[in-house]
N, C-alpha and C positions, 0 to 999 in steps of 0.2 A: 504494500500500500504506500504510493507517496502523497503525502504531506507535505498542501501546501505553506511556505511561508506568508504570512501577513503583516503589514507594517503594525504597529500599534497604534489601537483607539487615539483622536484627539487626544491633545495634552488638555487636562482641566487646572486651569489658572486658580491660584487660592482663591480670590475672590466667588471662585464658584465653588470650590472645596466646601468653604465655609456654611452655605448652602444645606449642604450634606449633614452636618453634624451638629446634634441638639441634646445637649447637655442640659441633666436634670438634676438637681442638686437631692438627694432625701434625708432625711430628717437626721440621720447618722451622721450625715456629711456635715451639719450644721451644726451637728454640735462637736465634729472633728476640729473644723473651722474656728468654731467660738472658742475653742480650747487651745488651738493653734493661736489663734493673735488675742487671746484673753480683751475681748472686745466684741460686740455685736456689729457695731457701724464698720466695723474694720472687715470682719468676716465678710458682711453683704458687698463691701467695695468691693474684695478678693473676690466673690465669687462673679462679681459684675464683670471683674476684668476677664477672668477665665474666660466667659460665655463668650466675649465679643472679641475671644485673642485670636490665633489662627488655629487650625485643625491641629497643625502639629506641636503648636504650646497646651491647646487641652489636653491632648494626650499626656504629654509630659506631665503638666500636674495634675491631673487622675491618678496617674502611676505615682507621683511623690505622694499623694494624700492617700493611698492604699498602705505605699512602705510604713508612713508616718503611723496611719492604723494601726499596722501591724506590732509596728515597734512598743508603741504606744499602752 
């Protein structure tokens, strides 16, 4: 059988990434948060920043706020 090659899908620009991915904070997180910057207004900034960072910075802090869980 040959197989064809095929260039790769359009590139998706972050701007469209962003699109993709919706981060939902739940109740665990919030109080991760609250505990992490011993502050309420401070938690909500952080998680405001998260929402609106790029794809690849949510990811990153997901992952630090699991380790942090975990450790924790």
């Amino acid at each position: 059988m040959i197989h064809e090659h095929r260039a790769p899908g359009r590139h998706i620009p972050p701007h469209e990434r962003k699109a993709l991915m919706n981060i939902e904070f739940e109740e665990s997180d919030w109080v991760l948060l609250n505990r992490i910057f011993d502050d309420e207004d401070t938690a909500m900034a952080a998680a405001e920043i998260i929402k609106e960072a790029p794809p690849e910075i949510q990811i990153l802090a997901i992952q630090l706020l699991n380790i942090i869980e975990e450790v924790a």
